[in-house]
N, C-alpha and C positions, 0 to 999 in steps of 0.2 A: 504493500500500500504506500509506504514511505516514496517508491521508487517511483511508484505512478503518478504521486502527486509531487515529484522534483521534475517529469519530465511536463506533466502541465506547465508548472510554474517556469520550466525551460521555454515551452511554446510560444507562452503569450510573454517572455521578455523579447524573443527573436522577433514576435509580431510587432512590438515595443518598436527597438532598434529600426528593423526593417521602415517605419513610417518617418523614423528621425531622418533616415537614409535618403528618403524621396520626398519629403513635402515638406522638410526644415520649416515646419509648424512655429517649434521655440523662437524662431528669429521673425514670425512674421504676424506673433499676437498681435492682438489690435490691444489698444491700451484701455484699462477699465478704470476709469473714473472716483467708482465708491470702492477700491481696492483695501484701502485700508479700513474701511467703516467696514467692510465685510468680514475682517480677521478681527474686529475687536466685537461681530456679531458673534464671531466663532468663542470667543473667550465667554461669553453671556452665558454660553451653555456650560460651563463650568460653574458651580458651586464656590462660593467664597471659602475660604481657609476654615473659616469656623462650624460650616456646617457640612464639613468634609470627615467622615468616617475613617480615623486612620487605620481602621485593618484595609480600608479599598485604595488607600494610596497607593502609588508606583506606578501610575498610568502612564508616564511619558513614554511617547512615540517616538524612537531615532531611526534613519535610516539617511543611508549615502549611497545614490544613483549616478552611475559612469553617464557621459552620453557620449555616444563616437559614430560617425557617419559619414556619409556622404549626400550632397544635393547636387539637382541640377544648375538650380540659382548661384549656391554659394561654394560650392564643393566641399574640400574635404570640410569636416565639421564635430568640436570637441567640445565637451562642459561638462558640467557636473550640478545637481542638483541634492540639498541637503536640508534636511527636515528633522531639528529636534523639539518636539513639542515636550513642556512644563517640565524642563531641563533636571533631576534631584529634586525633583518635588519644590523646586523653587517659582513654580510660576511665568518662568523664564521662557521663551521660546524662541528660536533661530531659526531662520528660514533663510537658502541662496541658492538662485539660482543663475544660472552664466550657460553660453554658447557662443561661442567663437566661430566663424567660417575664413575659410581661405578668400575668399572672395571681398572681403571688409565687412560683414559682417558680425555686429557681436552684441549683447544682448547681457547685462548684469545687474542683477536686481538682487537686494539684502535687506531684509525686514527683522527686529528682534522686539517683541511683546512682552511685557511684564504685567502678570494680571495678579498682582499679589499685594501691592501696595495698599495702604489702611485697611488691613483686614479684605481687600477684595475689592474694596469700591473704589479706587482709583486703576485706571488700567492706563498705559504709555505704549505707544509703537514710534519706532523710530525706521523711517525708509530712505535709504540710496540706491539710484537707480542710473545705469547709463546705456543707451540704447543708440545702435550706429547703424544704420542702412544708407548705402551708396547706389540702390536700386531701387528706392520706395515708389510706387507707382499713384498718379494723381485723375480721377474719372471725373473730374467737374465737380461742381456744385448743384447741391436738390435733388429729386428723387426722379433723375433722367435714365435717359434710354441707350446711356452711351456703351456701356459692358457688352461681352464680357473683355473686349478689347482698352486698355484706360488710354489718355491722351497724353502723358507723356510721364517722365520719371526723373527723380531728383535725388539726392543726399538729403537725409533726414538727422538730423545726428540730436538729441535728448539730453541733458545732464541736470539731473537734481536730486531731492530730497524731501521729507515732510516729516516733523516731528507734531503728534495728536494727543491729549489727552481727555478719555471718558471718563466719567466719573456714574456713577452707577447708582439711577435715584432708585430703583427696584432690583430684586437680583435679574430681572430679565430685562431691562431698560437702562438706555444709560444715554447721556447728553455728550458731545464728545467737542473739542475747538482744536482748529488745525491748522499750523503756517506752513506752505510750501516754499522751496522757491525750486524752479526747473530756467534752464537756458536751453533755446533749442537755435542751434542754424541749419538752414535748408542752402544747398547748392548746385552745383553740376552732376556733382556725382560719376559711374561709370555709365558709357553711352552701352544704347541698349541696340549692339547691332546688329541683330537675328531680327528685329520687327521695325525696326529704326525709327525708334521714336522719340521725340524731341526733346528736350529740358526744359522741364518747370516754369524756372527761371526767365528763361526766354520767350516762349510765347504766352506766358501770364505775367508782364513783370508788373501789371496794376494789380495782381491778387495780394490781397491783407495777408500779412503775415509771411510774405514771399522772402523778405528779408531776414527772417529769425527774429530772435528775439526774448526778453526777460519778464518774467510773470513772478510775482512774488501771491500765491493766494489764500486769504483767509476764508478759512469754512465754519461753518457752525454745524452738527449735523446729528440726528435723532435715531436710535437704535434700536430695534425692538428684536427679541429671538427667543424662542421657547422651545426648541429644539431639540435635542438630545444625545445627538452623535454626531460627529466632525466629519466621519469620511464614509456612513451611509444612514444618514437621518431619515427617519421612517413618517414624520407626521408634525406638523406644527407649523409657525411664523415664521418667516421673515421678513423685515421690514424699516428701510430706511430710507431716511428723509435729510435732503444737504442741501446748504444755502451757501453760494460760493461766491467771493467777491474779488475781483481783482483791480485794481485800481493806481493811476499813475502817483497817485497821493503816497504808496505806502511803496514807492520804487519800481513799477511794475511799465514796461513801453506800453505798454493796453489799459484801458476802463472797460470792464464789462461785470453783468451778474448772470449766475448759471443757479439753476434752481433744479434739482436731481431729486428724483420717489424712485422706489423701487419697491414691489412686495411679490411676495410667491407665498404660496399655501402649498403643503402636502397631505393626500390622504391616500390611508394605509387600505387597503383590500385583501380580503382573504390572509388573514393571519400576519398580515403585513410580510408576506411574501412579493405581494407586488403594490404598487402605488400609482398614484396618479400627480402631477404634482403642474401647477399652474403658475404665471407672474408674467405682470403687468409692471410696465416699467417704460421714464418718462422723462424726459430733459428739454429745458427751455430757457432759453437767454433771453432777457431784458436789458434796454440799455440802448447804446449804437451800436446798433448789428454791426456795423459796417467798421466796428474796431478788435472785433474778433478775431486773429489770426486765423487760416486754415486748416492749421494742423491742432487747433485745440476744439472747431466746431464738433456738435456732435456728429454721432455717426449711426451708421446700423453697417453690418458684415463682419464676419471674423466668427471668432472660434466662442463670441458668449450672444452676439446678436444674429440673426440672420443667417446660419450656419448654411452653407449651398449657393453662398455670394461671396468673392472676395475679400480683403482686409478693408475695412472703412469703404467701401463701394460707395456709398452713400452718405455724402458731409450736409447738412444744415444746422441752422439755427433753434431747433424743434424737434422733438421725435416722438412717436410712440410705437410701444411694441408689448406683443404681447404672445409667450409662447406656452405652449401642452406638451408634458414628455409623459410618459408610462414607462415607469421602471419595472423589472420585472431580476430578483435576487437568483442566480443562478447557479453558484457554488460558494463553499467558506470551509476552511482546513488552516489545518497549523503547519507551519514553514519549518519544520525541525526547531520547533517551541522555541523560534524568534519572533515570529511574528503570525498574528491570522492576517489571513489572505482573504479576500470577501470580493467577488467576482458578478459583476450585474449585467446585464443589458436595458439599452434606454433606446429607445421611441420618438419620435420628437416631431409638431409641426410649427412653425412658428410665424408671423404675419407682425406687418409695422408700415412707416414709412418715414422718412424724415420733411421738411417744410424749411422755404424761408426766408416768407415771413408773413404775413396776417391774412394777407389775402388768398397766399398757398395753400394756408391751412383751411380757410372760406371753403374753396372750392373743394378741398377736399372730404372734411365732414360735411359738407351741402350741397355739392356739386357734381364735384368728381366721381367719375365711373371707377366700379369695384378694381378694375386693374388696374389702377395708379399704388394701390397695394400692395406690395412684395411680398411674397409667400415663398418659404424655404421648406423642407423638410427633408428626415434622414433617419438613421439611426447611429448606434455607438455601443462601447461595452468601459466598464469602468474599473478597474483595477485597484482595490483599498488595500495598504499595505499597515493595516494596525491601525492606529492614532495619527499614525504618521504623515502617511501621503497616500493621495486619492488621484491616479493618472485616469485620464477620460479622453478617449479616441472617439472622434465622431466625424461621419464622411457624412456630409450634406447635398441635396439636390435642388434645383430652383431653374429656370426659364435661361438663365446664362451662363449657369455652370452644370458640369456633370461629374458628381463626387471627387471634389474636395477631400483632401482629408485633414483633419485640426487635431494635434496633438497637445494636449495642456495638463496643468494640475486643480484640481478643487472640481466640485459642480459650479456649472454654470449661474447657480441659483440654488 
């Protein structure tokens, strides 16, 4: 039995690798917004220090994941990803992940959370992130018709940080205030001479935010999570609320406000062997549109929006979305008692569109015909390794693409 269950867990790391290999996913996530509201949702579902049972203690989750491949994009391609949740029973957690390609691409991201401060109700994440792409591809503005081919491709290159801290008015609620500061500059990049297509730069040099530039931004933002398991939650909330401000007052090349909801519901079926699980999710800018950089509008596509479209396919000022998955629990065994291994498959259809700006949106709840609409769908399989880390493969399908595949870690929701 031991034997049969090394060569599973052999399967599905080669099925792993093999997708790092050909769709170099990690280098081309699309960036998520409420990222860190989402890890300190993940802390809510932990109990404070005092109402913690010490015979149940020693739950932290470690593990350390190779990554080595190959793409077509970026070629050879190496990192590693490392996950230790509530470190010694200290509350403590580390999270890093990095990919590098031969190609200029690379991708590092380091988050560490401390959910243990005053007995529990103060929680701290501290994020650094720096993200390089010399091949980012740009499809216009609004929810156009231009894919699945984009109009041209630039150097995108990322550098910041964000230190939050929540404070916890219930054990499942908590108010959270956030400074970031990110620099981004967009450039030439490498020419794309297989489709040859143009630079950014060049044929959009009036686009906002074509020059790069510095954001310093304060957020306020409301947490709610009743939950009960990090890497396969069976039934319950989530739900958060962020009020985001950037402004040239506080050092920032931009004024604008961004206003971010997100909520999902799960429910359990038949023994909660499988579930159903829903969320409705929403961003809107207020302000001068028209001082919103590019590369910070919102979006839909990628590996947590629109799965079966591109990365950011779709940039505005506005969005909503709204997606359905069915999970369905499909194996769990012990890893030569390191770790349980919890193996699911997911379902998925999802529908949105982005807008931008009053009158878009007019036409589109009151006017617009149902296909102005994007609809994706697909499915996926999820891979839980403990407490630890939760890998989610999912190949999507939609009107301009035909499966996709999106390699990431956590659920999408």
């Amino acid at each position: 039995m031991r034997a049969l269950i090394g060569v599973i867990v052999l399967l599905v790391s080669v099925a792993w690798v093999t997708i790092v290999c050909t769709s170099l996913p990690a280098l081309a996530q699309a960036r998520n917004n409420l990222a860190t509201e989402r890890m300190v949702g993940d802390a809510l579902q932990s109990p404070k220090p005092s109402q913690v049972d010490t015979a149940q203690e020693g739950t932290a989750g470690l593990i350390v994941l190779p990554k080595l491949g190959y793409g077509p994009e970026g070629g050879a391609t190496i990192g590693i990803k490392f996950t230790g949740r509530n470190l010694g029973d200290t509350g403590l957690t580390l999270d890093l992940n990095t990919v590098t390609a031969w190609e200029g691409q690379q991708s590092y991201h380091f988050n560490a959370l401390h959910a243990k401060f005053f007995d529990g109700r103060l929680i701290g994440v501290l994020n650094v992130n720096f993200f390089s792409d010399p091949t980012r591809e740009f499809f216009g503005l609004g929810n156009n018709n231009v894919g699945p081919d984009p109009l041209s491709t630039h150097r995108l290159q990322r550098v910041g940080g964000e230190l939050t801290l929540a404070w916890r008015l219930f054990d499942r609620l908590a108010v959270a205030i956030n400074l970031g500061y990110e620099d981004v500059q967009v450039g030439h990049g490498k020419a794309d001479t297989a489709r040859d297509l143009p630079f950014t730069v060049d044929i959009f040099p009036d686009l906002n935010g074509i020059d790069g530039g510095l954001t310093i931004p304060l957020s306020l933002s409301l947490m709610f999570n009743n939950r009960k398991d990090m890497t396969r939650p069976t039934q319950g909330w989530s739900v958060i609320a962020e009020v985001e401000r950037v402004d040239r007052a506080l050092g920032s090349d931009y004024t604008y406000t961004r206003l971010s909801a997100d909520a999902s519901y799960l429910w359990p079926l038949l023994a909660r062997r499988q579930l159903l699980a829903l969320r409705l999710d929403g961003e809107h800018f207020i302000g001068d549109l028209d001082d919103v950089p590019f590369y910070n509008l919102t979006y839909l596509g990628g590996d947590d929006t629109l799965r079966g479209f591109f990365i950011e396919r779709f940039l505005g000022t506005s969005r909503v979305l709204a997606t359905f998955e069915y999970r369905l629990k499909l194996l769990d065994f012990q890893f030569f008692n390191l770790w349980e291994v919890r193996i699911d498959g997911v379902g998925f259809v999802e529908t949105g569109r982005v807008f931008i700006d009053g009158d878009d949106m007019d036409r589109a709840f009151l006017r617009g015909p149902v296909k102005a609409w994007q609809l994706s769908y697909g499915g996926g399989v999820r891979m839980a390794l403990g407490q630890a880390i939760l890998t989610r493969i999912d190949v999507g399908f939609s009107e301009e693409e035909s499966a996709p595949v999106y390699l990431s870690f956590n659920h999408p929701f």
